[in-house]
LOFIKE-408699 format. One line per 2 residues: their letters; for each residue z, y, x of N, C-alpha, C, O. Coordinates in steps of 0.02 Angstrom, whole numbers, plus 50000, padded with zeros to 5 digits. Last residue first. Example, Ala and Ser with C-alpha at 12.3 -4.5 7.8 and 13.67 -1.06 7.14 Angstrom:
BEGIN
SA	50354:49888:50642:50357:49947:50684:50394:50002:50645:50402:50057:50670 | 50390:49716:50660:50390:49775:50615:50390:49835:50660:50423:49834:50712
END
This chain:
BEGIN
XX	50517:52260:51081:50504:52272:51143:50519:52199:51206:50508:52208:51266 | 50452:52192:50946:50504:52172:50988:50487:52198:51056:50447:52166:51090
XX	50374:52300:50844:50362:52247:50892:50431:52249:50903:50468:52293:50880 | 50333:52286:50655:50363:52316:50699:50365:52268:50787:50358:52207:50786
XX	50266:52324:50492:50254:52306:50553:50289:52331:50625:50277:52386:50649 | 50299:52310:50325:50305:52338:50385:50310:52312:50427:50352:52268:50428
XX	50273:52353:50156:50251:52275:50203:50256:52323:50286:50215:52368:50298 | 50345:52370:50007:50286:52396:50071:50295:52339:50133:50331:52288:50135
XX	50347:52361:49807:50351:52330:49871:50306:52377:49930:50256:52411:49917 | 50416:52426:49668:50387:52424:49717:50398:52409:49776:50448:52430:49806
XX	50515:52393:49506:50481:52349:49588:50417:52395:49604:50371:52402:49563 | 50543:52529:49428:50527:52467:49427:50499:52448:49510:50473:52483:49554
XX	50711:52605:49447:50651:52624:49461:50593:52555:49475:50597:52529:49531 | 50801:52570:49307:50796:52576:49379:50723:52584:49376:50684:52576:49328
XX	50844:52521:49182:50846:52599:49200:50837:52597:49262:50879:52634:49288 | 50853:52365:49171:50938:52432:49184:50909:52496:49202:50944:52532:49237
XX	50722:52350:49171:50752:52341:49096:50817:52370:49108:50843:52399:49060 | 50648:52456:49268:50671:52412:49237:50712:52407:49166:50726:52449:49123
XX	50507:52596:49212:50586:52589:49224:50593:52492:49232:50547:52460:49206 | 50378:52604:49203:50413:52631:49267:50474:52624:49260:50507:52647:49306
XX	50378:52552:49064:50375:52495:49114:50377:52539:49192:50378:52502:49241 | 50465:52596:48952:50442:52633:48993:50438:52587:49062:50483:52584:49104
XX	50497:52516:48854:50472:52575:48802:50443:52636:48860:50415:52689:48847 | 50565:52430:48906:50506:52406:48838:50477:52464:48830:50426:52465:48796
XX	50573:52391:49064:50600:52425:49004:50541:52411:48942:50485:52385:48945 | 50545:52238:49133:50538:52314:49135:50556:52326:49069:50557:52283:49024
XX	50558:52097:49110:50609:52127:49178:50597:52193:49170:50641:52226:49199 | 50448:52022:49057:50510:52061:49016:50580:52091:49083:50641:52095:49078
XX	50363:52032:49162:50346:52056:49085:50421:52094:49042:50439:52147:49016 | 50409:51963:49268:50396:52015:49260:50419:52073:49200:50458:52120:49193
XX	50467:51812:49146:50434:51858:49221:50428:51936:49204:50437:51965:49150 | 50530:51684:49106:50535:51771:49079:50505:51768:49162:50517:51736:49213
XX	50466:51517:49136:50505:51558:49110:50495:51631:49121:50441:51642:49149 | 50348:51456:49152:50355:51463:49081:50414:51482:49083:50440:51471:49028
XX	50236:51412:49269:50296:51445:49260:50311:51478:49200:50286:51534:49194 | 50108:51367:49219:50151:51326:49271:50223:51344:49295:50260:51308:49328
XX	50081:51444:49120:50083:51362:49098:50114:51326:49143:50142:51273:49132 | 50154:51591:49179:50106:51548:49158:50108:51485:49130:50166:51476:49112
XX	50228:51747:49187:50235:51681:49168:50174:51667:49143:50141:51702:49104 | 50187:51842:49341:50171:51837:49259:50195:51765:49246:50185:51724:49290
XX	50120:51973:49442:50193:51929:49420:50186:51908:49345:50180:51947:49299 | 50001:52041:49420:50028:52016:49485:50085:51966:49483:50089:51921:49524
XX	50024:52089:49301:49959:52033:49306:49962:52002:49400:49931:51957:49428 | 50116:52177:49312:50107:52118:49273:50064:52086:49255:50060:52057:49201
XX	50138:52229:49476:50114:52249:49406:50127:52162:49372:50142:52109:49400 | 50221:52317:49586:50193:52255:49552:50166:52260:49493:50181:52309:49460
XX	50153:52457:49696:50202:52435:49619:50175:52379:49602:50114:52376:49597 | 50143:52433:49874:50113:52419:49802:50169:52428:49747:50226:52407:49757
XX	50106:52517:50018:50134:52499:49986:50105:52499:49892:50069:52537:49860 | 50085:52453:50188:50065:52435:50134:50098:52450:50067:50126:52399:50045
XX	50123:52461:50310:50043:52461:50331:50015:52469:50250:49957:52484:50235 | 50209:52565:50392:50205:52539:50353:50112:52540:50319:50068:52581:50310
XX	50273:52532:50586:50235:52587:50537:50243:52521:50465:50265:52464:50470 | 50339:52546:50751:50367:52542:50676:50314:52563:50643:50295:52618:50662
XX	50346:52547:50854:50291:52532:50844:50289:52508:50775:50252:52466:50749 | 50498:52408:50911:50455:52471:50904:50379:52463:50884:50348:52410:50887
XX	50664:52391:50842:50610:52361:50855:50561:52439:50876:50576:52498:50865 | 50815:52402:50858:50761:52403:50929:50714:52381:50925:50692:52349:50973
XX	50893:52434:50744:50889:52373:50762:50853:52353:50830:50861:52297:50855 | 50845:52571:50725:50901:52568:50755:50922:52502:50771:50968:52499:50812
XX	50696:52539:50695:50716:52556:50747:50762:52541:50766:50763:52503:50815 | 50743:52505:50554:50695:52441:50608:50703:52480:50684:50718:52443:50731
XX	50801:52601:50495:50834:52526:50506:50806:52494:50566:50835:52466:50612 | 50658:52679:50476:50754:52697:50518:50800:52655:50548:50830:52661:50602
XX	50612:52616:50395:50574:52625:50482:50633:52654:50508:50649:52648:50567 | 50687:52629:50282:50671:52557:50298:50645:52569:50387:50661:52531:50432
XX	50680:52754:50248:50745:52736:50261:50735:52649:50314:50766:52627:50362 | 50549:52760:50231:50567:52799:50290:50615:52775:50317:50620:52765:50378
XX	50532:52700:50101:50519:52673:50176:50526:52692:50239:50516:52660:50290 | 50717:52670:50055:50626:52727:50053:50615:52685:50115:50650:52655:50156
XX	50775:52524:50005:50797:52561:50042:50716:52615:50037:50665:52590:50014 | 50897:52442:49906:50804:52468:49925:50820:52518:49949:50864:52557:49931
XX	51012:52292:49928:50991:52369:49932:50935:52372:49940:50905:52327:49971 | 51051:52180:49828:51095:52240:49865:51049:52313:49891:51058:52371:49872
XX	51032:52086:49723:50984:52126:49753:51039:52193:49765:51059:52236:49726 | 51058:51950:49634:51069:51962:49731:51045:52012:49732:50993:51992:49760
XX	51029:51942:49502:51087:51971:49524:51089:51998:49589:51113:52053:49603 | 50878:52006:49427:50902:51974:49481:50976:52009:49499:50988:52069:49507
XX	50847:52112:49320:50868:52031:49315:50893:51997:49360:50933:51954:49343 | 50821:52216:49382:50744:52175:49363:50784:52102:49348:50759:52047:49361
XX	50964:52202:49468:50903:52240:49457:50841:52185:49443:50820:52137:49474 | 51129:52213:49400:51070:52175:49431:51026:52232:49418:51033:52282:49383
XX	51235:52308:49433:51249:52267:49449:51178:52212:49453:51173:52174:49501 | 51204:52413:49529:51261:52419:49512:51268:52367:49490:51318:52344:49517
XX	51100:52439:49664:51077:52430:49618:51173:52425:49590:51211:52435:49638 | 51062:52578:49773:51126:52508:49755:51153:52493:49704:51207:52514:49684
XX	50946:52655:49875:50971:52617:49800:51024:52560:49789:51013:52500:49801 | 50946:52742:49980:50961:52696:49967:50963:52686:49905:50997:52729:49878
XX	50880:52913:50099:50892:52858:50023:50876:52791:50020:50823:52767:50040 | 50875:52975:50205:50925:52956:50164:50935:52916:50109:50985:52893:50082
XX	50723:52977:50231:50761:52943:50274:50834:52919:50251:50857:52864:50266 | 50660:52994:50054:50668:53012:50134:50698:52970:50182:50694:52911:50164
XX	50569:52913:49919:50632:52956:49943:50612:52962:50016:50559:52939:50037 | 50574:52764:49805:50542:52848:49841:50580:52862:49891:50625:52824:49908
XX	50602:52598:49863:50599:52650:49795:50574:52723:49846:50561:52726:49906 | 50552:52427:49884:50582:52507:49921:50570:52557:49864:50525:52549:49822
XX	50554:52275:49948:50568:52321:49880:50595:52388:49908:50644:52399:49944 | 50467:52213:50070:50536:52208:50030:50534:52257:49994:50496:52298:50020
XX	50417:52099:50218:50414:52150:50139:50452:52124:50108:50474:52067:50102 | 50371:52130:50405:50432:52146:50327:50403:52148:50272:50362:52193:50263
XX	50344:52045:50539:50317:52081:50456:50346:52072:50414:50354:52020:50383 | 50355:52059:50712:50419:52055:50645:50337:52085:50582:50296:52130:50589
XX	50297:52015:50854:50293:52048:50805:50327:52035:50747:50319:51975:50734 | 50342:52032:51039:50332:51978:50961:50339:52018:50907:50386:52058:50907
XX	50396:52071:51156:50324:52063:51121:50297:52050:51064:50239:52057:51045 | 50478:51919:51186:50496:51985:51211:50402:51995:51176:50360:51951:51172
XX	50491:51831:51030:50466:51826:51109:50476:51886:51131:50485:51923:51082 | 50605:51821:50892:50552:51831:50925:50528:51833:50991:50581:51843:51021
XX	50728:51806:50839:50692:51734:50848:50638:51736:50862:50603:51685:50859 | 50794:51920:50842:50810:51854:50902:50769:51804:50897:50767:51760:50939
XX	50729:51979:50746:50718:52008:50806:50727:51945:50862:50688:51927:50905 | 50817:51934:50649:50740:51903:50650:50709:51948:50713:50648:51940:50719
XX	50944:51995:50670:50935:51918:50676:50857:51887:50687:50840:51838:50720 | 50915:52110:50653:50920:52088:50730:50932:52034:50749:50935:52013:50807
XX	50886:52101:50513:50837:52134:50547:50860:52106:50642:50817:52088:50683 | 51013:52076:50463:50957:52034:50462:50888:52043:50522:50856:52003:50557
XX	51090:52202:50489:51114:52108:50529:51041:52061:50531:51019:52026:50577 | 51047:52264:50407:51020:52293:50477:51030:52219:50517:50993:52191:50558
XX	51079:52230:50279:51027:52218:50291:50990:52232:50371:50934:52218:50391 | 51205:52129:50210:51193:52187:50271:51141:52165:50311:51138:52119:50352
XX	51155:52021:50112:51205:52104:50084:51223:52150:50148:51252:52203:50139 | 50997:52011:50046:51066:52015:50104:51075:52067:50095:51049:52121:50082
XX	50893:52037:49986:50937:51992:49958:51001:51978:50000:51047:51939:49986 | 50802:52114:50028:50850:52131:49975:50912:52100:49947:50957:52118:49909
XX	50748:52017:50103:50785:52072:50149:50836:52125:50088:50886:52159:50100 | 50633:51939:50064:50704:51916:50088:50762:51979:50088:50819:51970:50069
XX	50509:51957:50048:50541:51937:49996:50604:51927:49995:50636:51910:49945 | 50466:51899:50205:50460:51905:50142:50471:51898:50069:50452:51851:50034
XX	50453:51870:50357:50524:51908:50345:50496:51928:50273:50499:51989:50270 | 50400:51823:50487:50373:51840:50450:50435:51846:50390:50467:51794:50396
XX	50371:51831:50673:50403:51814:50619:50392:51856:50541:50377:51915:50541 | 50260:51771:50803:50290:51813:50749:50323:51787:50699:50313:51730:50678
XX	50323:51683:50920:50259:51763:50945:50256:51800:50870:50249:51861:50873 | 50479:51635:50932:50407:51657:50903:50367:51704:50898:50377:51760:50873
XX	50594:51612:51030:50534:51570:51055:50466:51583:50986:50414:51549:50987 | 50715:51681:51021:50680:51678:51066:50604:51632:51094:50575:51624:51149
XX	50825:51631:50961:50780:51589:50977:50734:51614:51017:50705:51573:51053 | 50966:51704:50938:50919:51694:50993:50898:51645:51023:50917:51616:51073
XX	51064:51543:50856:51043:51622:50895:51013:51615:50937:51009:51566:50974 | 50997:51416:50762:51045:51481:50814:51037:51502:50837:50982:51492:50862
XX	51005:51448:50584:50961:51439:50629:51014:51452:50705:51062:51491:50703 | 51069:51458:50473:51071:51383:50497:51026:51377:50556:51009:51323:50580
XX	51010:51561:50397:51070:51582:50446:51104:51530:50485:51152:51540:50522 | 50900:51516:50333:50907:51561:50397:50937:51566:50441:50922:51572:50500
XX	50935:51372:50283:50935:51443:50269:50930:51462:50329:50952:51430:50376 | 50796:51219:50269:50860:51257:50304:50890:51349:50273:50849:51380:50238
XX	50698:51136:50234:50739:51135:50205:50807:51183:50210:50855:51186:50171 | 50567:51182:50328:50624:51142:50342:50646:51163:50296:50625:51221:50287
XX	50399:51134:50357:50439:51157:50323:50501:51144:50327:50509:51083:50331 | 50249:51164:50456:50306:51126:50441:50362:51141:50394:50368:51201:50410
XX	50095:51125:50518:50118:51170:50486:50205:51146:50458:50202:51089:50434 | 49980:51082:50588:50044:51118:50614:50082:51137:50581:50119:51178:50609
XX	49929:50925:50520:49903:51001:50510:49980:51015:50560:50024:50972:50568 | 49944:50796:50479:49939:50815:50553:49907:50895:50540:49850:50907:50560
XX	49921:50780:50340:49983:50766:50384:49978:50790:50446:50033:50810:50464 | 49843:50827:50215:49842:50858:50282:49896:50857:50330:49918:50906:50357
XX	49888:50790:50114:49845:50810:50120:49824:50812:50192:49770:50785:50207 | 50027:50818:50110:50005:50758:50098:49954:50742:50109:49947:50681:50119
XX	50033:50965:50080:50055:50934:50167:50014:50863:50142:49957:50862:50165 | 50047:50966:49963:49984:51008:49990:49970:50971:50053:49915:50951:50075
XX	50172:50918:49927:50117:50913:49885:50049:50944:49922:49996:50938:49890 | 50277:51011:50033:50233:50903:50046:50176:50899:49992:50125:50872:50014
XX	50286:51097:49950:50246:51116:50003:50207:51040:50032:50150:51022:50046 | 50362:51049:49836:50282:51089:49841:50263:51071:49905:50222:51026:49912
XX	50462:51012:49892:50423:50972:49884:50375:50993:49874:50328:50964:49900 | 50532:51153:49952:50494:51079:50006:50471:51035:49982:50448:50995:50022
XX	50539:51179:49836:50488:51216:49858:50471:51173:49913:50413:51156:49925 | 50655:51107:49784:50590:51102:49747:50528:51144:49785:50471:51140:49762
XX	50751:51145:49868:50714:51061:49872:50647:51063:49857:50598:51040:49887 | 50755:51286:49974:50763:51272:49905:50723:51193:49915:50677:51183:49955
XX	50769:51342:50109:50831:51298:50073:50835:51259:49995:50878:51226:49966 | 50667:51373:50211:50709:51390:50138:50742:51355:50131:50738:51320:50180
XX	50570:51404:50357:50631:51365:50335:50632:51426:50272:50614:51485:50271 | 50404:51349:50429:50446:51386:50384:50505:51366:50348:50500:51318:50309
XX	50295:51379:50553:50372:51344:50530:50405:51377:50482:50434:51430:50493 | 50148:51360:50629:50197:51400:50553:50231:51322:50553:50217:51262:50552
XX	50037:51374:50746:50087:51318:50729:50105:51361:50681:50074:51413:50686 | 49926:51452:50768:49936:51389:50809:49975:51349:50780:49960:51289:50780
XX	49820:51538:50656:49896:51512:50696:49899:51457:50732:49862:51411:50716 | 49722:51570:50600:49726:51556:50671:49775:51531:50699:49778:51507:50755
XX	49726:51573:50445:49713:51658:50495:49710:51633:50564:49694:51680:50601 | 49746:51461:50436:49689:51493:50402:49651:51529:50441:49593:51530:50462
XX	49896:51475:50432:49851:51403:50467:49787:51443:50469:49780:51462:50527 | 49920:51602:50346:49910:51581:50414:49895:51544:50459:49881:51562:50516
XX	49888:51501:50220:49851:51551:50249:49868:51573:50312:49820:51563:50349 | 50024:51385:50243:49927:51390:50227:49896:51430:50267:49877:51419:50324
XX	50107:51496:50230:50095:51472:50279:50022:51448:50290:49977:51472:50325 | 50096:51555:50103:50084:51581:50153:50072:51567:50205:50036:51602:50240
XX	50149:51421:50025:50090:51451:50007:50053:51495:50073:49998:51479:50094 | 50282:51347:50035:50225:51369:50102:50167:51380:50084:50123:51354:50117
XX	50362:51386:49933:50333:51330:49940:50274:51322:49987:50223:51291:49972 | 50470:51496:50044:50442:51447:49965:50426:51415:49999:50442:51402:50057
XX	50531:51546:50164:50431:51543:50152:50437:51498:50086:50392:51456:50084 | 50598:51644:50224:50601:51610:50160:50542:51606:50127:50512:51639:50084
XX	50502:51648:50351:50578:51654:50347:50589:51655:50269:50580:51716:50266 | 50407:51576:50479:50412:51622:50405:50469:51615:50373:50485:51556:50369
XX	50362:51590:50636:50418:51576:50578:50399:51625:50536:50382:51684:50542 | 50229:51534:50710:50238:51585:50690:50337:51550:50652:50357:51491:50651
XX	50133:51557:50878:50174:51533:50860:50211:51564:50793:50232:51621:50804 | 49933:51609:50868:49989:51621:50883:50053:51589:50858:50045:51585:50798
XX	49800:51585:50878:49849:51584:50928:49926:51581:50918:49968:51556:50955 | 49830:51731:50772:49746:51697:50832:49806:51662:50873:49853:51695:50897
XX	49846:51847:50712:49894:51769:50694:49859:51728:50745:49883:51671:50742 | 49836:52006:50680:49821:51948:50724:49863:51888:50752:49901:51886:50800
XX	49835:52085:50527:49877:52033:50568:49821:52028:50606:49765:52040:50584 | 49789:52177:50427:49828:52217:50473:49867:52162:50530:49913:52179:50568
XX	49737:52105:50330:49693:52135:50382:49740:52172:50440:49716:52191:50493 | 49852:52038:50258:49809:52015:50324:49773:52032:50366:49763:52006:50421
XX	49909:52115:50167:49932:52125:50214:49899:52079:50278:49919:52084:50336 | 49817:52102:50054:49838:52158:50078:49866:52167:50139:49855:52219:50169
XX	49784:51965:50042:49746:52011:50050:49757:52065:50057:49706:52097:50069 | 49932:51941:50004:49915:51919:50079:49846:51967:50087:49847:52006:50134
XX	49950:51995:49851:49979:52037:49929:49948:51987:49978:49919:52032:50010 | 49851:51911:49818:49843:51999:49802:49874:52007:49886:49851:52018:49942
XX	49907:51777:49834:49830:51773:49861:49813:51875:49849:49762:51899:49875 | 50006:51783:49737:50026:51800:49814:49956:51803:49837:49952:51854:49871
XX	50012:51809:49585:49959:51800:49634:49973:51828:49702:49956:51885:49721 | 50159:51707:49537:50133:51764:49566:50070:51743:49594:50060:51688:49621
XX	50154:51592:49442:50193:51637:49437:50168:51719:49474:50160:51772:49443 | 50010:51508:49468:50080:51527:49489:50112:51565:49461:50064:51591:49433
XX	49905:51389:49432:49911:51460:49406:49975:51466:49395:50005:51446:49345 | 49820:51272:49496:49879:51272:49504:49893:51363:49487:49888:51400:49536
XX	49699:51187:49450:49708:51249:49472:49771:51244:49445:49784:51221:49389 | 49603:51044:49512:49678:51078:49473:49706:51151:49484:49736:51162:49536
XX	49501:51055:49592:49478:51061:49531:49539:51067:49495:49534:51098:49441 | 49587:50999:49715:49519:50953:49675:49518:50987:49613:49533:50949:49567
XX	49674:51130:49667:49680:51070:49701:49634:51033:49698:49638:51024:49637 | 49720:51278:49734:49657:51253:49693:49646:51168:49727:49624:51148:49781
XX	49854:51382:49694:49815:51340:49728:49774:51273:49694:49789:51234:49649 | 49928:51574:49683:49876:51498:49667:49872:51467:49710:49880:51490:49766
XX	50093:51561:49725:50005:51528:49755:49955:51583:49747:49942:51627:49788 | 50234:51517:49692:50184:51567:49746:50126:51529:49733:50121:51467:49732
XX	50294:51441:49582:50310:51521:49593:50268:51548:49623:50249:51602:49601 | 50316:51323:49482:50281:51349:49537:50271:51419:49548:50233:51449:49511
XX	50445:51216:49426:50406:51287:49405:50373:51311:49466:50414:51319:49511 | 50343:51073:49426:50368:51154:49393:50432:51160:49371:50465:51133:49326
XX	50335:50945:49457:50372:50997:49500:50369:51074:49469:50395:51123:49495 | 50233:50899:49369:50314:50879:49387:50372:50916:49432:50433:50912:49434
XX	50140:50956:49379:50154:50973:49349:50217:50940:49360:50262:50982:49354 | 50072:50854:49491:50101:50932:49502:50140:50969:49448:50174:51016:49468
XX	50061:50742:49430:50105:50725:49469:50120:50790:49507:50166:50793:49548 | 49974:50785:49324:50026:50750:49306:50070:50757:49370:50124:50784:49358
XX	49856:50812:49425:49888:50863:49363:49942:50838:49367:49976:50859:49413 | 49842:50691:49464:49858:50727:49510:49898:50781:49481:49955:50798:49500
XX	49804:50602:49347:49846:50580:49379:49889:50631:49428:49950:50626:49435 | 49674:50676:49311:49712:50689:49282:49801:50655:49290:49848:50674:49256
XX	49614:50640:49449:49643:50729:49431:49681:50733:49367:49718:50781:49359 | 49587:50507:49436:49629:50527:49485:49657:50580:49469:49719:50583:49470
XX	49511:50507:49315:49589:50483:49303:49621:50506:49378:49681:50523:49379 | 49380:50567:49339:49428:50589:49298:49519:50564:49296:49569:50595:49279
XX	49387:50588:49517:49362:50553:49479:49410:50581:49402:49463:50610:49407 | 49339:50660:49668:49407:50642:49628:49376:50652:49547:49351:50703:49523
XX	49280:50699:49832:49310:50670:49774:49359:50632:49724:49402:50590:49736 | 49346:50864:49864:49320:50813:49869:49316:50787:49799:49329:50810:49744
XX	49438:51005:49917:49397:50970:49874:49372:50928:49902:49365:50933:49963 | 49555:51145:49905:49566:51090:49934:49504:51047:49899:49514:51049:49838
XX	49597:51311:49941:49567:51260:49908:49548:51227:49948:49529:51241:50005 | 49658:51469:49933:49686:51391:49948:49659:51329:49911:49688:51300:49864
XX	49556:51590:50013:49599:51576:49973:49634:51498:49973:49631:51471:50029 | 49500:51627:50129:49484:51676:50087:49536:51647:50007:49546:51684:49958
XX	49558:51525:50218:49543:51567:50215:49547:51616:50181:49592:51656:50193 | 49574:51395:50204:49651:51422:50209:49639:51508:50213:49685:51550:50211
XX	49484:51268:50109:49467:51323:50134:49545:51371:50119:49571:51382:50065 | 49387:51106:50131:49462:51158:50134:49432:51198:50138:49374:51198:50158
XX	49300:50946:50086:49318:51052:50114:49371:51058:50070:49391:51038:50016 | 49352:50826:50094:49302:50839:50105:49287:50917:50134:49269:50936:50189
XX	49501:50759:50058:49490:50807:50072:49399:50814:50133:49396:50806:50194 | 49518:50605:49992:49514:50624:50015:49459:50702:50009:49407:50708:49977
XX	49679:50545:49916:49630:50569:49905:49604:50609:49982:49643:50636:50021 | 49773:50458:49820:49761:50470:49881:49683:50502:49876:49639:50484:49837
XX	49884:50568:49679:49841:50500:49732:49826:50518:49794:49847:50567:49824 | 50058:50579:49666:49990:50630:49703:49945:50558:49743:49954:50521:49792
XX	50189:50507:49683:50142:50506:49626:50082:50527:49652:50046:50479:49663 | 50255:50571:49780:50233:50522:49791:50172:50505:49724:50113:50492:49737
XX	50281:50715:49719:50248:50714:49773:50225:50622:49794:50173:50616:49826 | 50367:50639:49610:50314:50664:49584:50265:50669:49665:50218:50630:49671
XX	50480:50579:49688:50450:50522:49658:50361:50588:49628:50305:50563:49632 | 50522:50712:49727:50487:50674:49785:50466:50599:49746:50432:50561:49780
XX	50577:50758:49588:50526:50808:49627:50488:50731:49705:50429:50718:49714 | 50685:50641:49579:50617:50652:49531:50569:50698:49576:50520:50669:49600
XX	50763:50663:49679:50731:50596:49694:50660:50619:49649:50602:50618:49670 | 50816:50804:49697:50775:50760:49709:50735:50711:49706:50677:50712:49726
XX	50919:50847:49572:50840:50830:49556:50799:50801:49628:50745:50774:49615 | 51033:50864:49665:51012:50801:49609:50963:50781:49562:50958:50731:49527
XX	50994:50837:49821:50977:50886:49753:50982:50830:49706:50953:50776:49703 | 51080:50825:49986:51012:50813:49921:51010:50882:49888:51016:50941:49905
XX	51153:50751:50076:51190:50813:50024:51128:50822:49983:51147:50827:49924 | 51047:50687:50161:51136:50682:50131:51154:50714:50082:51177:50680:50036
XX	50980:50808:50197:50961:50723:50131:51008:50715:50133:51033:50747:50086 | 51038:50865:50300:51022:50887:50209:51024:50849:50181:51064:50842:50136
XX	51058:50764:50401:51131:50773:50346:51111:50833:50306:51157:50859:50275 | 50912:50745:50425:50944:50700:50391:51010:50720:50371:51027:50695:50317
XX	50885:50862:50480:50868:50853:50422:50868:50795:50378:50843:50787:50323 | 50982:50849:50609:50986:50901:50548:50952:50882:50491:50987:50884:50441
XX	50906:50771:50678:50980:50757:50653:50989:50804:50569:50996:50793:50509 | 50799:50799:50687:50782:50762:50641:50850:50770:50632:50865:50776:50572
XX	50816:50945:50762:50807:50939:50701:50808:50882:50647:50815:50892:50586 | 50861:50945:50894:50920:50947:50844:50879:50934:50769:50912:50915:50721
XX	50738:50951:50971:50771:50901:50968:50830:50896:50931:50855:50841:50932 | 50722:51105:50944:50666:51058:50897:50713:50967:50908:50718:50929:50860
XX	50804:51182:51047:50830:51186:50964:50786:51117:50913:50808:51090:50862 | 50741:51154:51152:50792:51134:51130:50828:51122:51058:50861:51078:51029
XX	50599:51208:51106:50618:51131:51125:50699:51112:51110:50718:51069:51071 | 50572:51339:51105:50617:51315:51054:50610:51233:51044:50614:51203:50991
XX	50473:51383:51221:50573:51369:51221:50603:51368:51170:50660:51392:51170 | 50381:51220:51267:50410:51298:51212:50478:51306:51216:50525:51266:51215
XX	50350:51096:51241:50344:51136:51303:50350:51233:51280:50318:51285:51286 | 50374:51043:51115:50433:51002:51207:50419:51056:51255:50457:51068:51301
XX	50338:51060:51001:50371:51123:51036:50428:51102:51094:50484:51121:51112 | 50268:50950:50984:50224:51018:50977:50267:51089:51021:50247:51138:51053
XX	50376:50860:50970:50333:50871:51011:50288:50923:51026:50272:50935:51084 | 50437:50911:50850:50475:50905:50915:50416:50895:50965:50417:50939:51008
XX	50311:50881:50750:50349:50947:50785:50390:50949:50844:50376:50990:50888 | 50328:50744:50768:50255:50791:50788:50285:50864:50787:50275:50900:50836
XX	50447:50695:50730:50408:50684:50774:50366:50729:50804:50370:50748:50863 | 50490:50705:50575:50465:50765:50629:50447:50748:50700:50429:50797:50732
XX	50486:50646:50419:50474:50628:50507:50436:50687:50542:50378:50708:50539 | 50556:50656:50299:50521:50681:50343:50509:50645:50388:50543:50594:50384
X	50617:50502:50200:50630:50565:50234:50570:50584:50276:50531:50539:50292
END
C-alpha cells in the first residue's frame, strides 16, 4: 500500500491537516475493497526497473532520461504496457514513448499560458493518471493532489511517481464526492473533463468552490455546444458513445452557472473542436476513439446526430 506520511505532513500546517490525518485510514479501506485487476496493474508498476532519472523535463512536455540499457527499456516497455489502456499523456519514458489516447500535452498548451500555478496549493479533480499534475509540478506548484477513483489510473500515475518518490505530487484513489465539505484549503482547483458527467451540474460547481481558499481560482473544462445564455443540450440517451453525459451547456450558459454559484471574474480563456488527431486509438489504446464516435458521412455531427465535441476551459475566482 501507499504510504502517505509525506503528505500528511506537507499539509500539518494547512487547513487541510485535518482532513490529511483521515487519509491513511481511508486509503487502506479502498485496498480493502480493491480491483480485481489490481494485484496485476501493481505487480506491472512493481515490474518498472530501477532506474535512474538524470533529466526531467514537467515543462514543455513529460520526459524522463537517463541511463537505460537495452534489456532495462525493453523490461520497462513490458512493464507499461501492462497497464493499458493509457488515456492521457504522452509520456516519454527513457526513450519509451508512451502514445496516449489523447494528446493532453495540445490542451495543457492551451490552457497554461492563462495559469499562475507559482507556489501554489493545487486539487485536480478527476485527474486520471496524473498526466496534468506532472505539468503543474512543472508550472510551479507547490503541492498537486489529485483524487479519481479509477485503480488503473493510480497505477499509471505510481508508474511515473516511482521515479520520483519525494516529488509533491499525490494521488488518491477517491471520488470527489468522498471528499468533506468545505475544504477550504486550495489556492486552485482544477475541474477537467468532469462536469458533463454530473447529473446537477451547478451542485458541482459549489462543491469545487468549497475546496478553494477565499481567492482561489476554479479551471473548468467541459463540452459546450453554440448558443446564448439559454442553451442546454440534453443529450437523450448517449453522446459520442458515452452514456454519463447529462448536460452541455453554451459558454455563456456555462459563465451563468459559475456566477450563480458565486464565483467571480468569470471568462473563457479557450475554446477547441477535438479533432482526431487530438483523440485517437493507438498501440497503447486499441479501443474505438474519437474516430468512430462521429457520424461517417458528417464528422460535425456525432454518430446520434449531435453536435460533435467541443471543449472551453474557464476561469473563475472564489470571492
Amino acid at each position: 500500500m501507499i504510504d502517505l506520511t509525506d503528505l500528511v505532513h506537507h499539509l500539518a500546517r494547512t487547513p487541510l491537516k485535518l482532513w490529511a490525518r483521515t487519509l491513511p485510514d481511508k486509503l487502506a479501506a479502498h485496498y480493502a475493497i480493491g480491483h480485481g485487476d489490481l494485484p496485476r496493474w501493481q505487480a506491472a508498476v512493481a515490474a518498472i526497473p530501477q532506474l535512474t532519472v538524470s533529466q526531467y523535463d514537467f515543462i514543455d512536455e513529460l520526459r524522463l532520461s537517463g541511463p537505460c540499457d537495452t534489456e532495462q527499456q525493453q523490461l520497462l516497455t513490458q512493464a507499461l504496457q501492462g497497464l493499458i489502456p493509457w488515456r492521457k499523456g504522452p509520456f516519454h519514458l527513457f526513450d519509451v514513448h508512451v502514445d496516449t489516447e489523447w494528446r493532453s500535452d495540445w490542451k495543457w498548451d492551451r490552457v497554461s499560458p492563462h495559469l499562475d500555478l507559482n507556489g501554489k496549493r493545487i486539487l485536480d479533480v478527476g485527474c486520471g493518471n496524473g498526466y496534468y499534475m506532472w505539468r503543474m509540478l512543472g508550472a510551479g506548484a507547490k503541492s498537486v493532489i489529485g483524487v479519481d477513483p479509477n485503480w488503473l489510473f493510480f497505477c499509471q500515475f505510481h508508474a511515473v511517481k516511482k521515479f520520483f518518490p519525494q516529488a509533491p505530487v499525490w494521488h488518491l484513489p477517491f471520488a470527489f464526492e468522498e471528499l468533506p465539505p468545505k475544504l477550504e484549503g486550495f489556492d486552485t482547483v482544477f475541474s477537467m473533463g468532469v462536469l458533463y458527467h454530473r447529473r446537477s451540474p451547478i451542485d458541482h460547481l459549489l462543491e469545487l468552490k468549497d475546496c478553494l481558499v477565499q481567492g482561489g481560482e476554479l479551471v473548468l473544462e467541459t463540452l459546450v455546444i453554440e448558443g446564448d445564455a439559454q442553451q442546454v443540450l440534453v443529450p437523450e440517451d448517449r453522446y459520442a458513445q458515452m452514456r454519463n453525459v447529462w448536460f452541455l451547456p453554451s459558454v455563456e450558459t456555462l459563465s451563468l452557472w459559475l456566477r450563480r454559484a458565486g464565483f467571480t471574474e468569470v471568462r473563457c480563456v479557450d475554446v477547441s473542436t477535438t479533432s482526431t488527431e487530438e483523440q485517437r486509438s493507438t498501440d497503447w489504446m486499441r479501443y474505438q476513439s474519437l474516430a468512430e464516435f462521429l457520424h461517417p458521412d458528417n464528422p460535425s455531427l456525432t454518430i446520434e446526430g449531435l453536435p460533435a465535441p467541443k471543449r472551453a476551459v474557464m476561469i473563475a475566482r472564489k470571492p
